[in-house]
C-alpha positions in Angstrom: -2.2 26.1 -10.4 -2.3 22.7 -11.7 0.7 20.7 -10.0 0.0 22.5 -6.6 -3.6 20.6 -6.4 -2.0 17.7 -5.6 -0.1 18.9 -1.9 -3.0 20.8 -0.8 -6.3 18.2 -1.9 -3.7 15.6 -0.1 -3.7 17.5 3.0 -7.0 17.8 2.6 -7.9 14.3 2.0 -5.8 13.2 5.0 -7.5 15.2 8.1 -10.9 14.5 6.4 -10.2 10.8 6.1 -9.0 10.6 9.7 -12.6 12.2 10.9 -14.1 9.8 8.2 -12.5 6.8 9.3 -13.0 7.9 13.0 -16.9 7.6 12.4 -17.8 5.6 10.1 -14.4 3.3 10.6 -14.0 3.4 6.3 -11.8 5.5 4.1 -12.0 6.3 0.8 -10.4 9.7 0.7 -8.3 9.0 -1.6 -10.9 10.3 -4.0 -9.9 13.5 -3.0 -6.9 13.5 -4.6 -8.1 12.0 -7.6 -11.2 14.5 -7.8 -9.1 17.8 -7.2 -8.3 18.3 -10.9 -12.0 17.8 -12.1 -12.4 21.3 -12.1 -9.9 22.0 -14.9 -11.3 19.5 -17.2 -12.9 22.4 -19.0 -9.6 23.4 -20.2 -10.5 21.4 -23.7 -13.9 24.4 -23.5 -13.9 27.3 -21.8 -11.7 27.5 -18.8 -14.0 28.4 -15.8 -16.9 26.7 -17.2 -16.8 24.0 -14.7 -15.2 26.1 -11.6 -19.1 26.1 -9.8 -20.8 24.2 -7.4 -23.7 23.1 -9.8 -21.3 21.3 -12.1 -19.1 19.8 -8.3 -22.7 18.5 -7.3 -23.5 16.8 -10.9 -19.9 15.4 -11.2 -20.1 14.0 -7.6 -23.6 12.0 -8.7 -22.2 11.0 -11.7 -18.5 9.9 -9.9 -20.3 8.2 -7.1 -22.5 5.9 -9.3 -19.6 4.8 -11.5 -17.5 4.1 -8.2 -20.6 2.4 -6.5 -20.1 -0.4 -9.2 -16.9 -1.2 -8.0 -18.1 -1.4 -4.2 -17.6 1.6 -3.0 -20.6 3.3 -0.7 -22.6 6.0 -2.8 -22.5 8.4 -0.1 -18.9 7.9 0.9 -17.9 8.6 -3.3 -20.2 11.5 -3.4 -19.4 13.0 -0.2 -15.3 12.4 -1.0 -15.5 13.7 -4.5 -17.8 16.8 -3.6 -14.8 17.8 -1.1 -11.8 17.2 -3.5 -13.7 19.2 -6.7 -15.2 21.8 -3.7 -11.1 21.8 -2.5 -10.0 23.0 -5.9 -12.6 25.5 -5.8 -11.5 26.8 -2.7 -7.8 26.4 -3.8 -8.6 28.3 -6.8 -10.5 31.2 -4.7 -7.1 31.4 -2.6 -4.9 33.1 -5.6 -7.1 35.1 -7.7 -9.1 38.0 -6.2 -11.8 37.6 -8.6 -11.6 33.8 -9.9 -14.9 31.9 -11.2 -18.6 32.6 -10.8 -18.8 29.3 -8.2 -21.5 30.1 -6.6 -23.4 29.6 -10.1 -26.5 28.9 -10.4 -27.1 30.9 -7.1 -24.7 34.2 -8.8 -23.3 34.6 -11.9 -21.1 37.2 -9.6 -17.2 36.5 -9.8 -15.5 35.5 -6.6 -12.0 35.1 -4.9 -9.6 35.8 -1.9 -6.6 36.8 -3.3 -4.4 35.1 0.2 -1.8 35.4 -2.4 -1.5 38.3 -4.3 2.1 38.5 -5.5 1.8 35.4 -7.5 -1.1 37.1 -10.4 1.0 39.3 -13.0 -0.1 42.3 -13.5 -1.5 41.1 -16.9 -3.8 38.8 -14.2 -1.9 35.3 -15.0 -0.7 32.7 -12.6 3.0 33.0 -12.1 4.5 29.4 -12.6 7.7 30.0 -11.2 8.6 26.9 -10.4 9.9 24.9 -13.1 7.2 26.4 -15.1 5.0 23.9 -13.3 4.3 25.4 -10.4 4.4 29.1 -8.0 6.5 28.7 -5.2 4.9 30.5 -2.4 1.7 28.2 -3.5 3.9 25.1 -3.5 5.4 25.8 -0.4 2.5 26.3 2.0 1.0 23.5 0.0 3.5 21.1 1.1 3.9 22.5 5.1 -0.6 22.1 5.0 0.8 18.2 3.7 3.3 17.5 6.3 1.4 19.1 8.7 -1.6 16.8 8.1 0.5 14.0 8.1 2.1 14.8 11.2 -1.5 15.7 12.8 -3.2 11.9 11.4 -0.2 10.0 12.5 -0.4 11.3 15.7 -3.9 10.4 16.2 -4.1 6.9 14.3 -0.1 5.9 14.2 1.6 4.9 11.0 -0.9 2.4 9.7 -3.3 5.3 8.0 -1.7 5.0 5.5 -2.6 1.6 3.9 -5.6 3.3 2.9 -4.2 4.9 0.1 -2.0 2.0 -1.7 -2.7 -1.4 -2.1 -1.6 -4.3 0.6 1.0 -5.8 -1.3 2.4 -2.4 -1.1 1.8 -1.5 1.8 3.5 -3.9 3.1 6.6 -3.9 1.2 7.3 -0.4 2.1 6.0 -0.6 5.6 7.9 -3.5 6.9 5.9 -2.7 10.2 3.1 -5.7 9.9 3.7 -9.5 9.0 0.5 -10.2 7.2 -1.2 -12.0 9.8 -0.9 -9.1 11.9 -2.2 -6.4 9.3 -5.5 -8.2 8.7 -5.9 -8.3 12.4 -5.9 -4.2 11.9 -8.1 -4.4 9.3 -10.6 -6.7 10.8 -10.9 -4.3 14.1 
């Protein structure tokens, strides 16, 4: 389930960045994205070894000290890294009825939800229908969850939400909405 990380950890990353941004008036949810395939590093071990909340909480220290040094807020890495590694979990939990033991150290007892039976085998293995990339029923609700979010954070903040997630020179190519003058007037507020 590799490719479909991407649709729902964006979705993800979106409505929790608008609530984040509402409060605090930062985002760095973007981290989200970037944190949802942690999980599956363990694919060069033992697949599942890192699929539990001991190993989310020690990558989440470790990813929000090497992103403090680039001036980003310990808590705000932490908290944003926990919730993209804790979304794969969760993502994960959602296709296989009994996944990882993520609740480890608390149980070594395996867990999942199984939303989505039809896309296990019978011989238990993901079905990458897709392009051999991805499953299609996953892919599909992944991408109505994104354009859903999308729809939901441009409705509350407008347009501009999404600077936070490409650079201003960028931003500002594609947009066309802002002279530059103007966008550092948003940012400044």
């Amino acid at each position: 389930m590799l490719s479909e990380h991407i649709f729902y950890s964006g979705a993800i990353a979106i409505l929790i960045g608008m609530i984040f941004f509402k409060y605090t008036g930062r985002d760095s949810s973007w981290i989200i994205v970037l944190c949802a395939w942690a999980p599956d590093l363990d694919l060069f071990l033992h697949h599942g070894a890192f699929h539990n909340i001991a190993c989310m909480i020690i990558f989440g220290v470790i990813l929000a000290l090497i992103l403090k040094s680039f001036g980003i807020k310990f808590f705000d890495a932490f908290f944003f890294s926990v919730i993209g590694f804790g979304a794969h979990l969760l993502e994960d939990a959602m296709v296989y009825d009994v996944a990882y033991p993520f609740l480890w150290p608390f149980s070594t007892n395996y867990h999942g939800l199984e939303l989505f039976p039809d896309v296990i085998s019978s011989r238990g293995h993901y079905i990458a229908n897709f392009f051999r990339i991805a499953n299609t029923e996953i892919l599909i609700v992944g991408l109505l969850f994104l354009v859903l979010a999308i729809i939901i954070r441009t409705y509350f903040e407008g347009p501009t939400w999404i600077h936070w997630y490409m650079p201003e020179k960028l931003y500002l190519k594609i947009s066309g909405i802002f002279g530059m003058d103007d966008y550092r007037k948003f940012q400044n507020r």
